[in-house]
N, C-alpha and C positions, 0 to 999 in steps of 0.2 A: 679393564677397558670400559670405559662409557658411551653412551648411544652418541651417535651423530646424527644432526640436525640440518637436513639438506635444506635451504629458506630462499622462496621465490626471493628475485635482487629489490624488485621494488620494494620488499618492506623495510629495507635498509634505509631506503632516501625516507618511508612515512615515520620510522621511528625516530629518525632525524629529523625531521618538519617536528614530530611533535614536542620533543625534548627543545625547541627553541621558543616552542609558541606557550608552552601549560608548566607554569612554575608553582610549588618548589617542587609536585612529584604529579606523573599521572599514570594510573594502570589500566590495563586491559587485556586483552583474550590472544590467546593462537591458536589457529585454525589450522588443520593438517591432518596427515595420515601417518599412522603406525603401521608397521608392515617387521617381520621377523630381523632383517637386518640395517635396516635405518628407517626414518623416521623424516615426513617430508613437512615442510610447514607453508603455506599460500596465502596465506593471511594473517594481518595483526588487526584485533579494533581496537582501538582505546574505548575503556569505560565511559557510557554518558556520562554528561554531566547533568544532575539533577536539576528541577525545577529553579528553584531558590540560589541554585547558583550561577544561572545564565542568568536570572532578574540581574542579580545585583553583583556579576561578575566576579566574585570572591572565589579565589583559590584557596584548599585547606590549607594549614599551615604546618603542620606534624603531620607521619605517621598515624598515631593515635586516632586520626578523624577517617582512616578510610574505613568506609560504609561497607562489611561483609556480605550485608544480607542485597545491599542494592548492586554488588557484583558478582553475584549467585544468581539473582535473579535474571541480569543478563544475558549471564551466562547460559541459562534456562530460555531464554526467548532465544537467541543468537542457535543452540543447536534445532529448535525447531524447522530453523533457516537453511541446515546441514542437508544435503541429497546423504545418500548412502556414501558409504568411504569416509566421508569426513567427521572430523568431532572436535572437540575444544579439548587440543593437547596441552594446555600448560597457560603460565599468564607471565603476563611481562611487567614492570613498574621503570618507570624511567624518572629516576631523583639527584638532586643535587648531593652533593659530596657529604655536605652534613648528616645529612639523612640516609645515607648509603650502607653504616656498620646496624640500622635498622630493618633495612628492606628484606635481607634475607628470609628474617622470622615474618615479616608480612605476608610475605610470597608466601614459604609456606605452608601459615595458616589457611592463605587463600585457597589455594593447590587443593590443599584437602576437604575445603568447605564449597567447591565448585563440585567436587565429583561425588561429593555424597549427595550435594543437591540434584546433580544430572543422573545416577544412580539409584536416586527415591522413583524417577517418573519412567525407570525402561522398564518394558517388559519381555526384555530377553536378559540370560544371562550369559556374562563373559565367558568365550571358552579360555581349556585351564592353558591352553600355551600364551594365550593375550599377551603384549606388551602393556604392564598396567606404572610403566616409569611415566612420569606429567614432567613437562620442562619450567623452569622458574629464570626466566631471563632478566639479568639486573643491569641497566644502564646507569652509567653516572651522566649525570646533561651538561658537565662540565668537560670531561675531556674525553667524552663518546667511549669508555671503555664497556666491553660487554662481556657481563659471565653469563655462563649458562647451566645449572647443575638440572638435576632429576630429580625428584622423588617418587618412591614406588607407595603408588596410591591401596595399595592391598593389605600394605604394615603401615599402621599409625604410627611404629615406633621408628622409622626410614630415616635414615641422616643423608645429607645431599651427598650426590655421586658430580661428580666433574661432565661436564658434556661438550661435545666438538658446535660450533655455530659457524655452518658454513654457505655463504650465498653463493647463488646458481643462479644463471640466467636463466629466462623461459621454462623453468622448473616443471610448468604442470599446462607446456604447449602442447601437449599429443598425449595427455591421459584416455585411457580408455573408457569407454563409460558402457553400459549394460542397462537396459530401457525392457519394460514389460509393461502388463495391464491387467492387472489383475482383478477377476469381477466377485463382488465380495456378496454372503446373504448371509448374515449372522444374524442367527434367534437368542433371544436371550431371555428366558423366565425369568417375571417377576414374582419372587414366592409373597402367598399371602399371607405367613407369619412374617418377611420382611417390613421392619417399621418403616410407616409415610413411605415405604418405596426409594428410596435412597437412589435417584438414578444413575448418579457421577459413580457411587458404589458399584452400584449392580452391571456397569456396562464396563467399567474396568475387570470386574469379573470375567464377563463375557469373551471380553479381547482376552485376556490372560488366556483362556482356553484352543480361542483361535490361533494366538502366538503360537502356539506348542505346535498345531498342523500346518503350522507354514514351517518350521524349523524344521517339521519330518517329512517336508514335500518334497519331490524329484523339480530338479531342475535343467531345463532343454535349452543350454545355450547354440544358438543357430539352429536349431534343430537334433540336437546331438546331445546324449548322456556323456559328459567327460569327469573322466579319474579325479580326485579333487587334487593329489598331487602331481597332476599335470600341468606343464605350462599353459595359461589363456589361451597364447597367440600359436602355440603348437601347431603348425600345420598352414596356420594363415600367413596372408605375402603382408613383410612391414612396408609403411609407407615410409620412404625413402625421401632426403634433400627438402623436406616440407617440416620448417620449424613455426611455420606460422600455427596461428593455434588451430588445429585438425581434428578433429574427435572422431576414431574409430567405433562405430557403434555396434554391439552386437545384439540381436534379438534376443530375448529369455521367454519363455513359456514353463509356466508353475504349474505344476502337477498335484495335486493335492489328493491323499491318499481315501477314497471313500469310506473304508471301511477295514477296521484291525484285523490283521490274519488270523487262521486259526489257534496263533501260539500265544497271541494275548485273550486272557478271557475277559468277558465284560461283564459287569455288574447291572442291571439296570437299576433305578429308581424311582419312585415315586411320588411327584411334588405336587401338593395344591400350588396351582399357581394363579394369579387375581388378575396379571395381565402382562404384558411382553412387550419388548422392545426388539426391531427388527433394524439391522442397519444393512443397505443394500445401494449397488450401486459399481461403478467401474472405476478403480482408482491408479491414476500414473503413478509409476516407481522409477526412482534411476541410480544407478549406484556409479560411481567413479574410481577406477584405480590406477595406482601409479604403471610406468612403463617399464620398469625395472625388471621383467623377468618375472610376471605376479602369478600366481599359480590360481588353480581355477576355486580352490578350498575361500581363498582369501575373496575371490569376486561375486562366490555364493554368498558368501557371509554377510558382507557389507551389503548384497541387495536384498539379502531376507529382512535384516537392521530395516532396511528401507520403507518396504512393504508392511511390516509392524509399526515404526515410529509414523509413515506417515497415515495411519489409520486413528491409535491412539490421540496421536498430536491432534487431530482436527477434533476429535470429542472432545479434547480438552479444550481447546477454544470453542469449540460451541457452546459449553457448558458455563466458559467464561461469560460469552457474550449473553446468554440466557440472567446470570445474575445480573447481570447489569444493567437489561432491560428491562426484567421482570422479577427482579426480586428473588432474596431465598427459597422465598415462602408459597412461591406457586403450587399448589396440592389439587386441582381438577388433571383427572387421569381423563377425557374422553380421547379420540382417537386420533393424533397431532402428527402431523409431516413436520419435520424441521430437515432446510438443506446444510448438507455440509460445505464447508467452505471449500473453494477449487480449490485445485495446486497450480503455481504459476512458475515459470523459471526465469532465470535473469543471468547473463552472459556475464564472466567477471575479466578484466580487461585484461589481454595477453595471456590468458589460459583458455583450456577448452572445456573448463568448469562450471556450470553453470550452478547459483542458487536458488536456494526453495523460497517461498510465501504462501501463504492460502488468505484466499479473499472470500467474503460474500458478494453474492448475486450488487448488491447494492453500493457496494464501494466504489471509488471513483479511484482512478489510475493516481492523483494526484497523493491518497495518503498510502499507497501501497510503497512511493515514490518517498516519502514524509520517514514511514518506516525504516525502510532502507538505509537513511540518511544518519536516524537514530540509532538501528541496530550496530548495523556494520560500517558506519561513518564515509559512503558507496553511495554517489549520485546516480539514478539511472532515467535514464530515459527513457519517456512514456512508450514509444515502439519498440524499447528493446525486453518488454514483460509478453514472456509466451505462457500463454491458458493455454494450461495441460489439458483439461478435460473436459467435457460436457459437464451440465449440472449434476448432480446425483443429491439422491438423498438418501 
């Protein structure tokens, strides 16, 4: 038996807009959740389209010309955009008939060159019961027929599995969502046998370490230690006759464990160190899950994901943005604040989902808006971007 693929309806009518508009083929991303017994999807983006081809409006003409590495990299921006819960389940291609006994081996090639990309930058690892199948959905733009198979992303050697594609209204009106704030002060030694000081290096080090204490941290949803194989809503009243999009929210408070018990012993060490980097500050988290009966194991996990990728992700963009202002080659160490980018959220139309962004201090509403447009192909508008948080640095 194969996974089934619950798929908000609207992406029905977008994958149709696009199989009429983008000839002979165009691919792009799904966005959803995996969960033990189905598999929910809420979004489709088609892949930008590059520089050189909005100039002069050329559509590839084969197979052979789609660009791996510039729909990886997408792919790569696009989950940064992910709150907790979500991730890039699978990609889709929508092609003309000719092209169609092709697509398969595209997809995927693709499939597998997306999640080794989005699996080089996590710093958590999969637990072992994961759902690690990715969907490959194949359109013909001729007479709208749609397969759907799987590949299990954990065996390179995977041959496609059959999968159900079933549309659902309102799919992801009344998801749950789980909100926290977590205040961060991570030291990070720079050893002074480390060459030139390698910052991008040494602060991914850093976070790796703190990963690991957020993964063994107690987490107090409402105020409450719950079973992990207990129902979320256990005990709480459902909202009732309300399909519009509703988001139940519940409080979380992280616990972070000071210090190993007697039964772990600890080593210490002794490092010259030449100088330190400190990352400190208060950062929003929000993790989303489906309504289905989620148990509380699944609502830890996806917000601890959250509290990790959206720490990580923002030194990754600072560190982007620092090359690009300043160069590789900046090497004076004196004493530097640099702020981290906020997190912002953005309402996604008829769910109660919202996505991520991070901005600096100095960006203007109109390219977070520009963003949006490119990432997730997602008009928004300027009052509809919520600043999660104070400054921090």
């Amino acid at each position: 038996m194969g996974r089934t693929y619950f798929v908000e309806e609207a992406i029905g009518q977008y994958l149709s807009d696009l199989s009429t508009k983008l000839k002979p083929y165009v691919t792009g991303l799904l966005i959803g959740q995996c969960s033990p017994q189905r598999d929910y999807v809420i979004r489709a983006v088609r892949t930008p389209p590059k520089e050189e081809q909005k100039e002069d409006n050329i559509s590839p003409s084969n197979l052979a010309s789609i660009d791996e590495e510039w729909i990886t990299t997408h792919a790569s921006q696009v989950s940064r955009m992910l709150p907790g819960g979500l991730l890039v389940l699978g990609v889709f291609i929508i092609a003309t008939p000719e092209l169609s006994k092709d697509s398969q081996n595209a997809l995927r090639k693709l499939i597998f060159s997306v999640e080794k990309s989005l699996t080089k930058r996590r710093l958590w690892k999969p637990a072992e019961e994961e759902v690690s199948d990715r969907a490959a959905l194949q359109i013909c733009s001729a007479t709208k027929k749609v397969v759907c198979r799987t590949y299990d992303v954990q065996d390179p050697k995977s041959s496609a599995k059959p999968a159900d594609w079933k549309y659902q209204s309102a799919l992801s009106a009344s998801w749950l969502a789980l909100d926290c704030t977590v205040n961060v002060n991570i030291h990070i030694p720079l050893l002074a046998t480390s060459p030139n000081h390698d910052l991008e290096k040494n602060t991914k080090t850093g976070l790796n370490r703190w990963s690991k204490q957020i993964e063994d941290s107690v987490f107090l949803i409402n105020g409450q230690v719950k079973d992990g194989d207990t129902e979320l809503l256990e005990g709480q009243k459902k909202l009732r006759g309300n399909t519009q999009s509703s988001t139940q929210f519940s409080d979380v408070k992280v616990l972070t464990q000071l210090s190993q018990g007697s039964s772990h012993r600890s080593t210490a060490t002794v490092q010259v160190c030449s100088a330190s980097i400190n990352l400190k500050g208060a950062v929003k988290c929000r993790a989303y899950i489906h309504n289905s009966k989620p148990k509380v194991k699944e609502a830890v996990q996806a917000l601890k994901r959250d509290i990790i990728n959206t720490l990580s992700d923002r030194c990754e963009i600072l560190f982007e943005d620092l090359i690009i202002n300043e160069g590789p080659h900046k090497k004076n160490f004196e004493r530097e604040y640099h702020v981290l980018p906020q997190r912002l959220f953005v309402p996604v139309a008829g769910s109660s989902v919202m996505l991520s962004d991070y901005k600096f201090g100095d960006e203007a509403a109109g390219e977070i808006q520009e963003r949006f447009v490119e990432m997730l192909d997602q008009s928004v508008q300027a009052e509809d971007i919520h600043i999660a948080e104070e400054i921090n640095t």
